[in-house]
N, C-alpha and C positions, 0 to 999 in steps of 0.2 A: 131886808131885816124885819120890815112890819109883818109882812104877808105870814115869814116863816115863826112869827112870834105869835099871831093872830091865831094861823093852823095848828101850832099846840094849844092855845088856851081851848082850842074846838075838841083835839082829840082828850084833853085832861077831862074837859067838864063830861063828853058825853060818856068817858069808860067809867066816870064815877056818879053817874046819874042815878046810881039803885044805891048809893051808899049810905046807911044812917048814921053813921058812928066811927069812929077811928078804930082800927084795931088795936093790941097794944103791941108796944115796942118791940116783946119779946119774940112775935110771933114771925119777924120781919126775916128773909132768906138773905144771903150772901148780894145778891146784888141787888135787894131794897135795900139794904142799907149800903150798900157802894154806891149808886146814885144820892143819898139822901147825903151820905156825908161830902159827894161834890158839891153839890148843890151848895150847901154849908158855906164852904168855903169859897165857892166863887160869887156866892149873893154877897156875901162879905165882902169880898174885894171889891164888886159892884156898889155897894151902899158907901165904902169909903171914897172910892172914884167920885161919885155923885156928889159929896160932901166935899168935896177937892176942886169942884164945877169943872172934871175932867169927863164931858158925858160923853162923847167920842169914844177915847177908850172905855170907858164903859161899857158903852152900846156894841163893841166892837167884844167884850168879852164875854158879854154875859149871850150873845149873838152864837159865836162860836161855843158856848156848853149847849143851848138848845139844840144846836145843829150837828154837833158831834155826838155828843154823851146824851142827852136826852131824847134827843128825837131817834137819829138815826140809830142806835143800841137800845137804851133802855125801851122807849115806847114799843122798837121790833120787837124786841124779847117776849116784852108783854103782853103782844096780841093773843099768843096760844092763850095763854093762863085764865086770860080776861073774856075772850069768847069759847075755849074748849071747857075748861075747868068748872065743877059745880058751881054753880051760882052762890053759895057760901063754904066753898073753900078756903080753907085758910090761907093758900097762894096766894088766890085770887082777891080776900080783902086784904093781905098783906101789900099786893100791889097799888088795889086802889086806896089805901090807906097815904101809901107814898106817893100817889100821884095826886092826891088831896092837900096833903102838908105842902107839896111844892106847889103847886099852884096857889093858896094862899100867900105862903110869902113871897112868890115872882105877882103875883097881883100887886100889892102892895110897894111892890120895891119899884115897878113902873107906873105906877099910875099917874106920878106927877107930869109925865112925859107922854104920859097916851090913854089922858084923865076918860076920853068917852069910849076907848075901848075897856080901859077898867072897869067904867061902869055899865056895860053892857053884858061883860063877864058875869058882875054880878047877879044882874036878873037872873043867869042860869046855874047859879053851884047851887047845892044843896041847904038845902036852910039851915044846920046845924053848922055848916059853914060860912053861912051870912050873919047869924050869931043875930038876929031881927033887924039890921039894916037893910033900910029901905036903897041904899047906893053905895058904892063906896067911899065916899068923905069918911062915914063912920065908922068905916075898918080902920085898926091901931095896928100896924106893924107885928109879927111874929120871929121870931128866930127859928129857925130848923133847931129839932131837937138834935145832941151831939149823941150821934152812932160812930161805932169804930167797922170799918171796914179791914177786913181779917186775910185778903187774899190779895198775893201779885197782880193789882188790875196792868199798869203797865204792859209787865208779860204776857198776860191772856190777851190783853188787845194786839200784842206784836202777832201773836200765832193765829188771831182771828184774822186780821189784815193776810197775812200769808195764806189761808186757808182761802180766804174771799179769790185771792189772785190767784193760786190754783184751778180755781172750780169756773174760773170766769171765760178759758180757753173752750171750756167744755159747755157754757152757756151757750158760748158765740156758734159752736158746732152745731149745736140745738139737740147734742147725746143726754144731755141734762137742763130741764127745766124747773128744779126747783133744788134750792139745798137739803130739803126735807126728805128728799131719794138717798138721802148720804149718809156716812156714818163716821168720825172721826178717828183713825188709826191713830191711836199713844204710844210715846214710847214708854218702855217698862219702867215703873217706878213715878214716873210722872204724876206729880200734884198739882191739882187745878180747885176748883169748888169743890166740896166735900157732898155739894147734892149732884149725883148725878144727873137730874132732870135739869138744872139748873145749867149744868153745863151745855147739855145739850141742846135747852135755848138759848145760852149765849152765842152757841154756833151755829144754830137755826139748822141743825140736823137732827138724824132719826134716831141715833144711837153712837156707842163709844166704843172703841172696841180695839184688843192691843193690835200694834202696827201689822206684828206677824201673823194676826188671825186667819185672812184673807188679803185675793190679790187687790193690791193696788191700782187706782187709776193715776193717782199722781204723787207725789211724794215731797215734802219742803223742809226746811232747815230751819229753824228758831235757837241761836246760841248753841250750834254742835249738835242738837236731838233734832231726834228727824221724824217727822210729823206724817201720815196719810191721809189720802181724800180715797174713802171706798165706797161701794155702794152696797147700799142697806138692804139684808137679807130677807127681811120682813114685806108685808103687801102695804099697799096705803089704806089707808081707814076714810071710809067714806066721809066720816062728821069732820075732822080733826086735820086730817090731807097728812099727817104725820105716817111714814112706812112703820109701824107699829103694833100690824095686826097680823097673828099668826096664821091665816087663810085668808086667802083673796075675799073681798069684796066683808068681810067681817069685821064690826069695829074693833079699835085695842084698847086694852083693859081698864085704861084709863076711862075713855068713854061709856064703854058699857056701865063704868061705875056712875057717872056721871047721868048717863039716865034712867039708872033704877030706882 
C-alpha cells in the first residue's frame, strides 16, 4: 500500500512540474471531473474513517481508489494528453489542473500516517501549491471542489473491462501489441462521453467506429448491445504511437498541430 501510494505521489508531482496555476473549473472534460468528484467523495469517507480511529479500513479504501480509479484509469488515460498534447492545451492543464487539486488534499489527508513522506512530497510540488511553506506542518487541509460528473461511469467501466478481456486473447497471440492498433465497434445509437477523444482514451484505442463498419476481430456483450474490437484503418504516428495518421510513417493531425 506504501509503495503504490508513494508511486502516485511520484507520477502526480512530475506530470505537473510545468504547472503555474490551476486552470478553471469550467475548462475540465468529462473525466476530469469524474475522477475529481471520486476522489471527493472517498477522501470523505477516508477523513471520517480516520476521525472514527478506523485507520485500517481507511487505508484499505482510500488504497483501493489509488489503485483502481486513479492510477490504473485515470493516470493511463492521461498519459496521451500530458506527453502528446501542446504543452498549453487546454486538455492537458485541464488534467494537470486535477491532478494538482488531488494531490494536495490526498497529501494532507495522509500525512499524519506517513508525516516524512508528506514532507518529502513537499519539497517537490510547485510552489503556488506549497503556498510558501517551508514542510508540510503548514499546510491546512483543502476540500476537493464539488464537480458533477454527467456520464454512466459504472457502464463505461463495465464495457471497458469487457473490451480489455477481449483484446487480452489477442495479446497472448502476440496478433496485437498495443490497444492503440484498435478501434472500438458501437452499437447504433450508443451514448458514451460526448468527446470523442475522450472516449477513446478511456479505451486507450485509436478510433470509434459503428460496429457494422468493418470486420470484426472479436465481438462482447454489455447489458444485450454488442460491442466490437477492430482494427484501426489508419497508420501509427510516429510522436504519439496513436494509428491516427492518414499515410504511413506521417504524423496525425493532432501532432502536427502540436508542433507548429
Amino acid at each position: 500500500q506504501y509503495r503504490k501510494l508513494r508511486n502516485s505521489f511520484r507520477f502526480l508531482l512530475a506530470n505537473i512540474s510545468d504547472l503555474e496555476a490551476l486552470a478553471p473549473m469550467e475548462s475540465l472534460g468529462e473525466l476530469d471531473r469524474w475522477i475529481l468528484s471520486e476522489a471527493k467523495t472517498v477522501f470523505e469517507e477516508v477523513k471520517k474513517e480516520f476521525d472514527e480511529y478506523e485507520y485500517a479500513r481507511a487505508m484499505i479504501r482510500l488504497n483501493a481508489f489509488v489503485v483502481s480509479k486513479l492510477s490504473n484509469i485515470y493516470m493511463d488515460v492521461c498519459k496521451d494528453r500530458l506527453y502528446c498534447d501542446a504543452k498549453d492545451a487546454e486538455s492537458r492543464r485541464a488534467s494537470q489542473t486535477v491532478m494538482a487539486l488531488i494531490l494536495r488534499s490526498l497529501l494532507t489527508l495522509v500525512a499524519p500516517i506517513l508525516t516524512y513522506t508528506a514532507d518529502e512530497v513537499v519539497e517537490y510540488m510547485p510552489e503556488f501549491l506549497r503556498e510558501n511553506q517551508a514542510s508540510v506542518f503548514g499546510l491546512v487541509s483543502k476540500e476537493l471542489p464539488s464537480v458533477k460528473s454527467e456520464f454512466d461511469a459504472a457502464k463505461l467501466l463495465e464495457i471497458r473491462d469487457g473490451f480489455f478481456e477481449a483484446v487480452e486473447k489477442f495479446k497472448k497471440e502476440g496478433s496485437v501489441k498495443s490497444t492503440l492498433e484498435l478501434a472500438l465497434g458501437l452499437p447504433k445509437g450508443f451514448e458514451g462521453l460526448s468527446s470523442e477523444k475522450d472516449m477513446e482514451d478511456f479505451f486507450l484505442v485509436s478510433g470509434l467506429l459503428d460496429k457494422d463498419e468493418g470486420e470484426a476481430l472479436a465481438s462482447f456483450d454489455v447489458d444485450s448491445k454488442e460491442f466490437s474490437v477492430m482494427k484501426s484503418a489508419k497508420h501509427k504516428c510516429p510522436r504519439c504511437w496513436r494509428y491516427a495518421a492518414e499515410t504511413e510513417d506521417a504524423l496525425c493531425p493532432r501532432c502536427q498541430k502540436a508542433l507548429s
